[in-house]
C-alpha positions as CSV (number, residue, x, y, z in Angstrom):
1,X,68.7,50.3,94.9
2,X,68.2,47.2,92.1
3,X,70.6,45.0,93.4
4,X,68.9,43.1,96.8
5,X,70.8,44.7,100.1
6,X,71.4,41.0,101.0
7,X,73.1,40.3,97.8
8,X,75.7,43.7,98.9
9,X,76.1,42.0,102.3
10,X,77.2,39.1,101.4
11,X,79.8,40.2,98.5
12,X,80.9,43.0,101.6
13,X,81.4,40.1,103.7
14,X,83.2,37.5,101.8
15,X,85.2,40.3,100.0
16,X,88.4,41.5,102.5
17,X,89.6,44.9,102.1
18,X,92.9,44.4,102.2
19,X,93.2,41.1,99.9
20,X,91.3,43.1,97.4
21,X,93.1,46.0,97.1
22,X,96.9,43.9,97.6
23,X,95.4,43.4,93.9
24,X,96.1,47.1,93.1
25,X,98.6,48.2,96.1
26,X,101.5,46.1,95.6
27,X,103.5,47.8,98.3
28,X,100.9,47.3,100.5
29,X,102.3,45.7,103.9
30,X,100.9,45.0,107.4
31,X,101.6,47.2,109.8
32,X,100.4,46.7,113.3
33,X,97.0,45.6,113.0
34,X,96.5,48.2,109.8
35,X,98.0,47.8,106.0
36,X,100.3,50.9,104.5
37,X,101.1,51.9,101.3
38,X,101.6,54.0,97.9
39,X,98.5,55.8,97.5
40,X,97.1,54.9,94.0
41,X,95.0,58.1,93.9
42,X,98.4,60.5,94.1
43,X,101.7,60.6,93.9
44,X,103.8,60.4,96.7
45,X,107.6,58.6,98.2
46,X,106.4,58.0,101.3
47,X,103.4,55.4,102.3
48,X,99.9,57.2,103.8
49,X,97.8,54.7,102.1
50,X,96.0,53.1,105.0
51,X,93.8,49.7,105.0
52,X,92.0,49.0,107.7
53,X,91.1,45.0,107.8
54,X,88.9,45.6,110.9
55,X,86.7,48.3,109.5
56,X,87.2,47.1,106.3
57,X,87.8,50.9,105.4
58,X,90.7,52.4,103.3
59,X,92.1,56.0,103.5
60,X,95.2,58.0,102.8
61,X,96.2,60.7,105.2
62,X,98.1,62.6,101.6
63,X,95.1,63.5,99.4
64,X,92.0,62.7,102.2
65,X,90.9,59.9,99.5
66,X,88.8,57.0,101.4
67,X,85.9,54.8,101.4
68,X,84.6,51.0,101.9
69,X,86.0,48.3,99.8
70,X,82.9,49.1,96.8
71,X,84.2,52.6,96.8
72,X,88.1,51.7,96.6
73,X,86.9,49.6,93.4
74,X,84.4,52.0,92.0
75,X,87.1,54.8,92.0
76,X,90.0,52.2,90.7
77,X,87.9,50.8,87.9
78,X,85.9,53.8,87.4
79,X,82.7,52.2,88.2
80,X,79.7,53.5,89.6
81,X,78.1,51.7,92.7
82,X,76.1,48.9,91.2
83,X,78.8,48.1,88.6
84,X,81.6,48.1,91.6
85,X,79.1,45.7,93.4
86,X,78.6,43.2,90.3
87,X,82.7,43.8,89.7
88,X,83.2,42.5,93.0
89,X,80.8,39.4,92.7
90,X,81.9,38.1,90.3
91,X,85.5,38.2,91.9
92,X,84.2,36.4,94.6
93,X,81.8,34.2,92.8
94,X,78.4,35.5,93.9
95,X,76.0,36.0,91.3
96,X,74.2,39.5,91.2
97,X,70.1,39.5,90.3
98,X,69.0,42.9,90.4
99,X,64.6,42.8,91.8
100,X,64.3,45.4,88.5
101,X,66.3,47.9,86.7
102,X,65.3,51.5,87.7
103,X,64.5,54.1,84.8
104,X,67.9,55.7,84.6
105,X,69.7,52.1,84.3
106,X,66.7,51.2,81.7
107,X,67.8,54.3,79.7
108,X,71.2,54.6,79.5
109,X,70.9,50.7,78.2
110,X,68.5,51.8,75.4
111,X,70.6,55.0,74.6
112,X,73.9,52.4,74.2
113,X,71.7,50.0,72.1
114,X,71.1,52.9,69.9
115,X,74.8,53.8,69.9
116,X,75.9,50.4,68.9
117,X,72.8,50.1,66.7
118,X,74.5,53.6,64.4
119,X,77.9,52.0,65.0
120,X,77.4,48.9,63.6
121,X,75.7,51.0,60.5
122,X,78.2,53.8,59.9
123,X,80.5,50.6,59.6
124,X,78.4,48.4,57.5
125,X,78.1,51.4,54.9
126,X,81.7,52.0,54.5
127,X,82.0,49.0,53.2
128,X,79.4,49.0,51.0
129,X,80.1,49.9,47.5
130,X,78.5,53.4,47.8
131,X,80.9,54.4,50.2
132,X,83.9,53.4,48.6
133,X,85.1,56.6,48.2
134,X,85.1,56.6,51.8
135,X,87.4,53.1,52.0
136,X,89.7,54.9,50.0
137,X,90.4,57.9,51.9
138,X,90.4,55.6,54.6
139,X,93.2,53.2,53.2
140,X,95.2,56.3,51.8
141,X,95.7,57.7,54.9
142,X,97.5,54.4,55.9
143,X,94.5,52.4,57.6
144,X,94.6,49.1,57.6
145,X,91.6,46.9,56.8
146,X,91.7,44.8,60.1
147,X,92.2,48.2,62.0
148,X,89.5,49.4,60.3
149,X,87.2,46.7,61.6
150,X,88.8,46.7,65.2
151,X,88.4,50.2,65.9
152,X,84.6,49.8,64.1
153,X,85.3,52.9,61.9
154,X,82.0,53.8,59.2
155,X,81.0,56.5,57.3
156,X,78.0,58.7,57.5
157,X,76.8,59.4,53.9
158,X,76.2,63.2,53.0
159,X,72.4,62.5,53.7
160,X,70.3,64.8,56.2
161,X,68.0,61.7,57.5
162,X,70.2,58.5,56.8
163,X,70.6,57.3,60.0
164,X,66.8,58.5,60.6
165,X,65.2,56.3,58.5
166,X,66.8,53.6,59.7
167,X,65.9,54.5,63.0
168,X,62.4,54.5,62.7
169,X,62.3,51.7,60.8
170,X,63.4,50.0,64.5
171,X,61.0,52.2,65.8
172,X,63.6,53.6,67.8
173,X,62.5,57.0,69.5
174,X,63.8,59.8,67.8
175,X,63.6,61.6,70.6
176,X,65.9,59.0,73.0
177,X,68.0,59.6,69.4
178,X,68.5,63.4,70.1
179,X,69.2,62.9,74.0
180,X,72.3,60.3,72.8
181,X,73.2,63.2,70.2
182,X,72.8,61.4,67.2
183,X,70.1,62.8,65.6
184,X,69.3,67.2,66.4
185,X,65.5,68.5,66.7
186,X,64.7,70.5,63.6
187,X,63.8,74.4,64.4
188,X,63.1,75.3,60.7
189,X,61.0,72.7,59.6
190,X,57.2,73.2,60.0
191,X,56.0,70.2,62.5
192,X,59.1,69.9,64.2
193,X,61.1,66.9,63.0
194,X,64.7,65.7,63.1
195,X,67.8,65.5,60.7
196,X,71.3,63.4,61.1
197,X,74.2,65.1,63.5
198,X,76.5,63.3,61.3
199,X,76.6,63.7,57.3
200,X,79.5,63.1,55.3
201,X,82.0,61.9,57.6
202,X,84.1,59.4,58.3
203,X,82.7,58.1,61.8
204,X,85.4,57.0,64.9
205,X,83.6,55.8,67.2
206,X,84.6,56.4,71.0
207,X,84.2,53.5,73.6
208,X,84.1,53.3,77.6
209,X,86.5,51.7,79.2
210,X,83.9,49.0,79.2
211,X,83.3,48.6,75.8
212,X,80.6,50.5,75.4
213,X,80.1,52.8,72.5
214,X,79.1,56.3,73.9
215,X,80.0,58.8,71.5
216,X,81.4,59.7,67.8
217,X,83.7,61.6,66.3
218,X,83.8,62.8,62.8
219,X,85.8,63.6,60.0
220,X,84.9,65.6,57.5
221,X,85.8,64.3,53.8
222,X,84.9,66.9,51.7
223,X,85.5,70.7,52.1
224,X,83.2,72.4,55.4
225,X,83.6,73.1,58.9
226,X,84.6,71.8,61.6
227,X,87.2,69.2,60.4
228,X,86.4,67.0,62.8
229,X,83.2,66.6,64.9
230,X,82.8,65.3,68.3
231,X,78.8,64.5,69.6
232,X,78.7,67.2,72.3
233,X,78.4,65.7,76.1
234,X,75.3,64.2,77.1
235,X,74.7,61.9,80.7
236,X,76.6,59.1,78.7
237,X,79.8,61.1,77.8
238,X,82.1,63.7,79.4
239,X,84.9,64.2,77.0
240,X,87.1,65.1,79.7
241,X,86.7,61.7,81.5
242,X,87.3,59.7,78.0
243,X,90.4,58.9,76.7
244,X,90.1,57.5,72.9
245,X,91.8,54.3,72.6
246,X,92.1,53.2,76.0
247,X,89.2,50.3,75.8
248,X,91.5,48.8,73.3
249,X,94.6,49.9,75.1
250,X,94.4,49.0,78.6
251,X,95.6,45.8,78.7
252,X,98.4,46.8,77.5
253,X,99.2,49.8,79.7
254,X,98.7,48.2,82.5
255,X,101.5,45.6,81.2
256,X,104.0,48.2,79.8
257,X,103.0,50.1,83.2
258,X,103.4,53.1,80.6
259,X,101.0,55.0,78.5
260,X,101.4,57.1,75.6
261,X,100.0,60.4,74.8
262,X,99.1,61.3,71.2
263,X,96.7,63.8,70.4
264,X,93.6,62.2,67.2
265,X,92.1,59.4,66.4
266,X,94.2,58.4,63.4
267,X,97.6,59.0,65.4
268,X,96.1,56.2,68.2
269,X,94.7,54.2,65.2
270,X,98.2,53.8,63.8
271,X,100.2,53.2,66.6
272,X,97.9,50.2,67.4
273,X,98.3,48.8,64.0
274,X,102.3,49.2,64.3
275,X,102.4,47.3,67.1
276,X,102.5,50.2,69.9
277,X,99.3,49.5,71.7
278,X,99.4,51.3,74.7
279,X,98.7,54.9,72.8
280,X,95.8,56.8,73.3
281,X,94.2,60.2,72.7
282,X,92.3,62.7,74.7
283,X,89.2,64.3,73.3
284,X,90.8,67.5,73.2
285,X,94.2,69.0,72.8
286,X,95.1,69.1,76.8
287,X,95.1,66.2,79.2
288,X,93.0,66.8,81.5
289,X,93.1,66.1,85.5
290,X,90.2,63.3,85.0
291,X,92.2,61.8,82.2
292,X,95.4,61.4,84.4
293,X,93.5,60.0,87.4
294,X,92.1,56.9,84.9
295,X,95.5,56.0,83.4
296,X,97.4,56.5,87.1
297,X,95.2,53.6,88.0
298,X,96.6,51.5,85.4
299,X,100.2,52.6,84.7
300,X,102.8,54.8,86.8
301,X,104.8,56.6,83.4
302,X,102.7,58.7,80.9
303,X,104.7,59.8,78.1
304,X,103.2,63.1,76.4
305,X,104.3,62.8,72.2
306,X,103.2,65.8,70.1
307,X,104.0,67.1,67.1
308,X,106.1,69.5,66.1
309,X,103.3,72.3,65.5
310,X,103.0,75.3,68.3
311,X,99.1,73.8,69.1
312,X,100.3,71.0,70.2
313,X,103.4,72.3,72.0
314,X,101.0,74.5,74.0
315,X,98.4,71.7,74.8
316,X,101.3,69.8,76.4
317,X,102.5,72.6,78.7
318,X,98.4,72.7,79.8
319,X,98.8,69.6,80.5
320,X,102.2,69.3,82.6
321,X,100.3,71.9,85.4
322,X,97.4,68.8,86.3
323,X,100.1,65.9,86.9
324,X,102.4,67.0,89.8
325,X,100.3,65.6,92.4
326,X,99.5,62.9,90.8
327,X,100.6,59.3,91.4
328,X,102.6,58.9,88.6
329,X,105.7,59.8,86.3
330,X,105.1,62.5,83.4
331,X,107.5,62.5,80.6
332,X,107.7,64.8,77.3
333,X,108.7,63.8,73.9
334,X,108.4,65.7,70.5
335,X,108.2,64.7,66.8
336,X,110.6,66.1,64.8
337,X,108.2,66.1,62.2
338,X,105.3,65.1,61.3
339,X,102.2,63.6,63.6
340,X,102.9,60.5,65.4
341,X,100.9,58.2,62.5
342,X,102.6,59.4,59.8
343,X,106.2,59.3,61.6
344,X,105.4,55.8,62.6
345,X,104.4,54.6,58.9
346,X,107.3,56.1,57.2
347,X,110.3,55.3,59.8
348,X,108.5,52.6,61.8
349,X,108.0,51.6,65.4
350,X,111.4,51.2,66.3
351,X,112.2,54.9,65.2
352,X,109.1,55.8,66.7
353,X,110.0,54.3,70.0
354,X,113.2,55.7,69.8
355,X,112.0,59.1,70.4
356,X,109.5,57.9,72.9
357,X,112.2,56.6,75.1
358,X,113.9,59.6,74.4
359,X,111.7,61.8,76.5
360,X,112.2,64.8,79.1
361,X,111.1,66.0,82.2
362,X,108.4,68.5,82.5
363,X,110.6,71.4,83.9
364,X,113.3,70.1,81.7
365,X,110.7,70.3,78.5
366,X,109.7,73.9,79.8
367,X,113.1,74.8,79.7
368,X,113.9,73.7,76.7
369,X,110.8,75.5,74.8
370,X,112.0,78.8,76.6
371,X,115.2,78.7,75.2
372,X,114.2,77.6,71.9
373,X,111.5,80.8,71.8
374,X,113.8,83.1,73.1
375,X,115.6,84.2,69.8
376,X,117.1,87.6,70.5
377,X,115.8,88.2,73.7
378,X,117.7,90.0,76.3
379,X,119.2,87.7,78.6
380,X,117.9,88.7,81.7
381,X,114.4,88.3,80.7
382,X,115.1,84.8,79.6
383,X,116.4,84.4,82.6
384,X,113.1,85.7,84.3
385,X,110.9,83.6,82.0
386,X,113.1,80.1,83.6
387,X,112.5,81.7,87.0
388,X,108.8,82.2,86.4
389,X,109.1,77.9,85.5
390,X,112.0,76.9,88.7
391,X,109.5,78.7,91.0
392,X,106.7,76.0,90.9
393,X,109.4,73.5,91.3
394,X,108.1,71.2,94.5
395,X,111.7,70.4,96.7
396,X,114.6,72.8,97.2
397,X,117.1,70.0,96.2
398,X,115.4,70.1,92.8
399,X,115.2,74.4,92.1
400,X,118.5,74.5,92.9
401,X,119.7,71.7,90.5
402,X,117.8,73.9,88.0
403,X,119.5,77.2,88.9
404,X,122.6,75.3,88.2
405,X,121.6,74.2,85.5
406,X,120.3,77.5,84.1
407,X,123.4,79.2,84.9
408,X,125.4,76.6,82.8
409,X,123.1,77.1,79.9
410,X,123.1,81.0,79.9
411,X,126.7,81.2,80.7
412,X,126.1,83.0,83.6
413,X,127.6,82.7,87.4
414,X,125.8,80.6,89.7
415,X,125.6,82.6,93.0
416,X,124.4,85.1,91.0
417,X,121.8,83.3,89.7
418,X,120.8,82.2,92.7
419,X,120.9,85.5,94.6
420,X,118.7,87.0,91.6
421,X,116.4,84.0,91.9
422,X,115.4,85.0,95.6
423,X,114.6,88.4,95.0
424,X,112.5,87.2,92.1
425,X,110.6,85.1,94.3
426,X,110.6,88.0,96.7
427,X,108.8,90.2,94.0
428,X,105.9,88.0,93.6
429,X,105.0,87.5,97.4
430,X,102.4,89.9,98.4
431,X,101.8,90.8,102.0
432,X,98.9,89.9,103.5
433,X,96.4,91.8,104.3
434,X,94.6,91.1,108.1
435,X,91.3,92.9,108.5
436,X,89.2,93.2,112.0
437,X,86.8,91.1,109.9
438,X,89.3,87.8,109.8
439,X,90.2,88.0,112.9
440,X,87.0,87.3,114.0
441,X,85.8,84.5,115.9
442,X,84.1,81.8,113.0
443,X,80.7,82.5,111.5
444,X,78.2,81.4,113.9
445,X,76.7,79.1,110.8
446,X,80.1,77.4,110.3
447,X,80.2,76.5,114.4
448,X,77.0,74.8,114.0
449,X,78.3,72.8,110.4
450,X,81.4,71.8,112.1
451,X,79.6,70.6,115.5
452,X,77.1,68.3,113.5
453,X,80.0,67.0,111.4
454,X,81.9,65.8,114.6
455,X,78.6,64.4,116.1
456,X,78.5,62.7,112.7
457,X,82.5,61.3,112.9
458,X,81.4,59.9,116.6
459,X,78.1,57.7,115.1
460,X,79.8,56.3,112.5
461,X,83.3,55.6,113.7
462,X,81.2,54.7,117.0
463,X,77.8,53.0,116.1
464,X,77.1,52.4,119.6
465,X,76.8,56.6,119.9
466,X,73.5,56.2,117.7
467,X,70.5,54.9,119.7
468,X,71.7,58.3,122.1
469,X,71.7,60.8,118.9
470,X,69.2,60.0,117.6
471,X,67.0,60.7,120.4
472,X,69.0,64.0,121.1
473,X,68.8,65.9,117.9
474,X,66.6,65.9,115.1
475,X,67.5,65.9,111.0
476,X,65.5,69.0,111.0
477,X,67.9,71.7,113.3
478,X,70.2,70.6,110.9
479,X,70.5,73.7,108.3
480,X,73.7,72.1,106.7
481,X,72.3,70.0,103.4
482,X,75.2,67.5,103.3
483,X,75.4,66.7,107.3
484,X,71.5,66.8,107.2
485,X,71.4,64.0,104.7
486,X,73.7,61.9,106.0
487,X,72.5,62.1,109.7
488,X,68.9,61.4,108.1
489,X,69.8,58.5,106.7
490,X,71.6,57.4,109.3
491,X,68.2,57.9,111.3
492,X,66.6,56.1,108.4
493,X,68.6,53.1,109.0
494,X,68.1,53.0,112.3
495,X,64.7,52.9,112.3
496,X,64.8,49.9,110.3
497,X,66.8,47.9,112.8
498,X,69.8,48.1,110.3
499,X,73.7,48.4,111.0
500,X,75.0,51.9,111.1
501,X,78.7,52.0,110.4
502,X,81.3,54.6,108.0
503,X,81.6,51.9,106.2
504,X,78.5,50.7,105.0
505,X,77.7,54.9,105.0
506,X,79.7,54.8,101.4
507,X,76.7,52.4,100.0
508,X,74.6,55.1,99.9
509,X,76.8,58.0,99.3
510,X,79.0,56.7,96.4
511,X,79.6,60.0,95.3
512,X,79.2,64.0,95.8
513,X,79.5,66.1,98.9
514,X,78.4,63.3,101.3
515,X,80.8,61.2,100.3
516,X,83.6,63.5,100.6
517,X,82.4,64.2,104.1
518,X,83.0,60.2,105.0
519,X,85.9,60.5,103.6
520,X,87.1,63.8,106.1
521,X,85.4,61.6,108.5
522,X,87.5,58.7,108.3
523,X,90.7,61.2,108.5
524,X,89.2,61.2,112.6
525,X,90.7,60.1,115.0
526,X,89.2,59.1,118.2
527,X,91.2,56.6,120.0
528,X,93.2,58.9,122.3
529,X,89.8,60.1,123.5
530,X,86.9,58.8,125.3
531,X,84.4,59.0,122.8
532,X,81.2,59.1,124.6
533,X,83.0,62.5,126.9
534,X,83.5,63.7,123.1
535,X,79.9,63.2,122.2
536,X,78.7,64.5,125.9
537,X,80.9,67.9,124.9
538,X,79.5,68.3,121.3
539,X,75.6,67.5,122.8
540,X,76.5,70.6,125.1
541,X,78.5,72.7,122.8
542,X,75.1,73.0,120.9
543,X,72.6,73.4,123.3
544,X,74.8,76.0,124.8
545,X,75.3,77.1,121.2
546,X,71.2,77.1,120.5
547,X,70.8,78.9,123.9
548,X,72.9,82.1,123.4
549,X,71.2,82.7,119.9
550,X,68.2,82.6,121.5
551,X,69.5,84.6,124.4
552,X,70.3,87.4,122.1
553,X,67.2,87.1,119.9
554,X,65.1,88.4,123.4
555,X,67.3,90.6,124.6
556,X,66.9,92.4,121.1
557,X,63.5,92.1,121.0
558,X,63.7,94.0,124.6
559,X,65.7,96.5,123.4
560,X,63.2,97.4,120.2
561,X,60.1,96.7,122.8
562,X,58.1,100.1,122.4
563,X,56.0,99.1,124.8
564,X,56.9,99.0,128.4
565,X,55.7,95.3,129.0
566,X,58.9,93.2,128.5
567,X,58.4,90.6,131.0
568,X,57.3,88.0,129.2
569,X,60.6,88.1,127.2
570,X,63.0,88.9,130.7
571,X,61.2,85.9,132.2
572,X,62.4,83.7,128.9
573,X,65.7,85.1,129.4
574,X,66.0,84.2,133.1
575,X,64.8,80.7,131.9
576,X,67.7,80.5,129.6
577,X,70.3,81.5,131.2
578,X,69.5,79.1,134.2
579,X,69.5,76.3,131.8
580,X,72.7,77.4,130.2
581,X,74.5,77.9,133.9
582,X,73.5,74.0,134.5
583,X,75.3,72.9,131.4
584,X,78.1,74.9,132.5
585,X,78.1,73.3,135.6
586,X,78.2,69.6,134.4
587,X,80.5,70.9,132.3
588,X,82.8,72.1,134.8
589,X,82.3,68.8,136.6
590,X,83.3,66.8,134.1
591,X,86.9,68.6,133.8
C-alpha cells in the first residue's frame, strides 16, 4: 500500500462514519445508539440503512451492502481505495504523501498522459486550417464553437501513422500506446510496427467522472464502417461503467436531483449547449445496471428520452429490467421526432423540456408500446402480451391498478380480466421437482466453508476471539480461497501486533469476493449470544467435523484391506472415536 498505514489511521480516526455519510444520507437519524436510513445503494420506502458510530461500520439489511467509512466513499464516489483515502483527507484536512507509487499507479498515470497528450492533438488539428473541413461538419451539425472547446472535440486526419509520429517524437512507447488503444500492432507489415486506431474521424473524447480522459469515440466523416468508433475496453475503460457527459454533468444532476438519458454524443453535446446540463449518454444503446448505480448516487429521478426509431425504443425497454431495485425513480419519455439534438435546436429547450416533464412510467411505457404494436391483433393475445408485462409488477396494490386499467383500455370487464389474469400466472408456474439428491444433508465441503465463515464473523465482530484462533486453526486446513485469505491476513496482522477489527478488514479487501464476505459478515448478529460459547461450538463442530472424515477414510481403507492385518487402522479408529466421544461430552456439558 503507497499511502503510509499511519496516514489511513489518522484520516479513519478523525473521519466519523456517521457525520460523513449524513453528507450523502439525508434521512439519516439516530436511533438508539445506531443511525437509520434510505439506502443509497437501492431503492427502498422503508429505512434498513444502518450506521454504526461505535464500529464506525455501515450496512443495510435490504441489499447486504456494507463496509468501513473508506468503503462507504469508495462506492459513493466511485473511487478505488487510495483515491477514497486521499478524498477523505482532504475533507478532513490531512495531507496524503504516498512512500512511492507502485507500478500499476505509475502506469495508468502514463497511459492518461498519453490520452490527454492525443486529446489535446485531435483538438489542436481541428482547428487548424487543414482540418477545416472537419470545423465544418462540426458547425453544421449545430456545434457550437465554445462547446466544441468544452467537450475537447478534434479530428483525426485520414492518416495511418498521424498520431504515431507524434508519439515518438515524445518518445512515448508505442507499445504503452497500443495497451491505451490508441495506436494497433501491425500483423502485415514485415518487422512488426504500428498504425493509428483512429483515421478520419471526428474524435469525442470520453472522461471519468474525475476528469480524466480514458477513451475516444469516433465519427466517421466520409463514407466506411463503423459510423462511429469507440476504443475497445482496456484496464482504464469499461464502457459499461461510463456514462458520456457525466464529468461535465454532475454538478448539475446532483442539483436538479434528476438525470436525463439520451442515447450519442452529439444529442448530450447539444443539450449542454441549450442550457439542459444534466444529460448524458451511455456508451451503448441500453443502460446498464453499473450505469444506474453511478447516477443513483447523485440524483433519485432518471428520465429515459429516445427517439422515435424502433432501436431506440428497444434499448429503453432493456433498460427498464436493471432499475426496479434500484434506489431511484425511472421515467420514460419519447421524441416525436427526431433525436433529442436536433429536436432541441429547432423547437428549443423549453419544447424540449416539455416532453421531458411529460414522461411515463415503466409499466405504463410498456403498455403503451404494446398497444401501439398491436395493430390487428386478436384481442386476447394483446391481452396476454400486457399480462406477460403486469406479471413482473412488484406490489399487488399496483397489478391490480393495472388490470383495471387494462380492462378500461381494451373495453373489456374487469373480473374477467382479473380472473383470466390468475390462470395466466397459473400457466407459467412450474412444479417443482424434489429429488433424493436435494434433500440431502449439505455437501460436506459447504459445512466446512460455512463453519470457517462463522469463525471468521466471531474474530472480527469480536477481536478479543483472535489470540485463541489463531492458535487453534491454521490458514492452511482452510480449502475455501476467499475465507482462507481473509483469515490469513487476519493472522498476518496479528503477527505484527496490529488491530484486528471488520472494520479495518475493508482496507485490505476494498473489493472482490472478500469483501462481499465482510459485508455478509457485518449482516451477523451476535449480541443475543455468548460469543465465546459460539466460538467454543464452531472449534468443536470442526474437529468433530475433521474426525468423522477421517473416521470413514479408515474404515474404508479396512474394508478394501486385502490383507488380513488391519489393526494398525482399527487401533486409529478406536483413537478417534474416543477423542470424538470427549468432545461430545463437553459438549453435552455445556448444554
Amino acid at each position: 500500500m503507497s499511502i503510509p498505514r499511519e496516514t489511513i489511521e489518522q484520516i479513519r480516526d478523525r473521519s466519523r462514519i456517521e457525520e460523513i455519510v449524513k453528507n450523502y444520507v439525508p434521512t439519516l437519524q439516530k436511533r438508539g445508539r445506531n443511525y437509520l436510513g434510505l439506502c443509497p445503494f437501492h431503492k427502498e420506502k422503508t429505512p434498513s440503512f444502518t450506521v454504526s458510530p461505535e464500529k464506525q461500520i455501515f450496512y443495510c439489511f435490504g441489499c447486504h451492502t456494507g463496509g468501513n467509512v473508506f468503503s462507504f466513499i469508495s462506492k459513493m464516489e466511485r473511487l478505488n481505495f487510495p483515491e477514497s483515502v486521499r478524498f477523505l483527507g482532504n475533507l478532513v484536512g490531512i495531507q496524503v504523501h504516498e512512500d512511492r507509487k507502485d507500478e500499476g499507479t505509475e502506469k495508468r498515470e502514463y497511459l492518461l498522459k498519453i490520452n490527454r497528450y492525443a486529446m489535446n492533438l485531435y483538438h489542436k488539428c481541428l482547428k487548424s486550417d487543414e482540418s477545416r473541413g472537419a470545423m465544418e461538419y462540426a458547425l453544421g451539425r449545430g456545434l457550437s464553437a465554445e462547446s466544441i472547446d468544452e467537450f475537447k472535440l478534434g479530428f483525426a486526419p485520414d492518416a495511418w501513422d498521424f498520431l504515431i509520429r507524434h508519439l515518438q517524437n515524445k518518445k512515448v512507447s508505442l507499445a504503452t500506446a497500443s495497451d491505451a488503444a490508441l495506436v494497433i500492432p501491425s500483423k502485415n507489415r514485415e518487422g512488426g510496427g504500428y498504425y493509428d486506431r483512429f483515421r478520419g474521424r471526428l474524435m469525442f473524447p470520453i472522461f471519468n467522472i474525475a476528469g480524466d480522459v480514458i477513451a475516444f469515440g469516433g465519427r466517421i466523416l466520409g463514407s466506411g464502417e463503423p459510423k462511429y468508433l469507440n476504443s475497445p475496453e482496456y484496464e482504464l475503460f469499461s464502457k459499461s461503467s461510463v456514462l458520456y457527459g457525466l464529468h461535465a454533468a454532475r454538478e448539475h444532476i446532483i442539483d436538479m436531483q434528476r438525470a436525463i438519458i439520451v442515447e450519442g454524443y452529439l444529442d448530450v453535446i447539444g443539450c449542454h449547449q441549450n442550457g439542459i446540463r444534466n444529460v448524458v449518454a451511455p456508451l451503448g444503446t441500453a443502460l446498464t445496471e453499473q450505469q444506474v448505480n453511478v447516477l443513483s448516487r447523485y440524483c433519485r429521478e432518471i428520465i429515459l428520452l429516445f427517439d422515435a426509431d424502433s432501436a431506440g425504443i428497444k434499448a429503453s425497454l432493456r433498460s427498464l429490467d436493471i432499475v426496479d431495485t434500484k434506489n431511484v425513480d425511472v421515467r420514460v419519455a419519447m421524441l416525436p421526432d427526431g433525436d433529442p439534438f436536433e429536436y432541441i435546436t429547432q423547437k428549443g429547450a423549453r419544447e424540449f423540456m416539455s416532453v421531458v416533464d411529460s414522461s411515463i412510467g415503466p409499466v405504463d411505457f410498456k403498455i403503451k408500446r404494446v398497444l401501439a404494436e398491436s395493430g390487428n391483433i386478436d384481442p386476447l393475445k394483446v391481452l396476454f402480451l400486457l399480462f406477460d408485462v403486469i406479471k413482473d409488477v412488484r406490489y399487488e396494490t399496483e397489478r391490480t391498478r393495472y388490470l383495471k386499467k387494462v380492462s378500461s383500455l381494451l373495453n373489456m370487464d374487469e373480473h374477467s380480466v382479473s380472473s383470466d389474469y390468475e390462470k395466466f400466472v397459473r400457466g407459467l408456474r412450474e412444479p417443482k421437482h424434489y429429488s433424493a439428491e436435494t434433500e440431502k444433508a449439505p455437501e460436506k465441503e459447504g459445512f466446512l466453508v460455512r463453519s470457517y465463515r462463522e469463525l471468521l464473523a466471531i474474530i472480527l465482530l469480536y477481536p478479543e476471539m483472535t489470540e485463541q484462533a489463531v492458535i487453534d486453526f491454521s490458514a492452511d486446513e482452510i480449502t475455501d480461497p476467499v475465507t482462507k485469505n481473509v483469515f490469513t491476513m487476519i493472522t498476518s496482522l496479528y503477527s505484527e501486533g496490529k488491530a484486528v477489527s471488520v472494520d479495518i478488514m475493508f482496507d485490505y479487501f476494498p473489493t472482490g469476493d472478500e469483501n462481499s464476505l465482510l459485508e455478509t459478515i457485518l449482516a451477523k448478529n451476535f449480541e443475543s449470544i455468548n460469543y465465546k460459547d459460539a466460538y467454543t461450538e464452531i472449534y468443536i463442530n470442526i474437529k468433530l467435523f475433521n474426525i468423522n472424515i477421517k473416521i470413514e477414510r479408515y474404515v474404508e481403507l479396512i474394508r478394501n484391506s486385502r490383507d488380513n492385518d488391519t489393526r494398525e487402522y482399527l487401533t486409529e479408529v478406536e483413537v478417534l472415536r474416543r477423542d470424538k466421544e470427549k468432545l461430545l461430552s463437553y459438549m453435552h456439558q455445556k448444554h
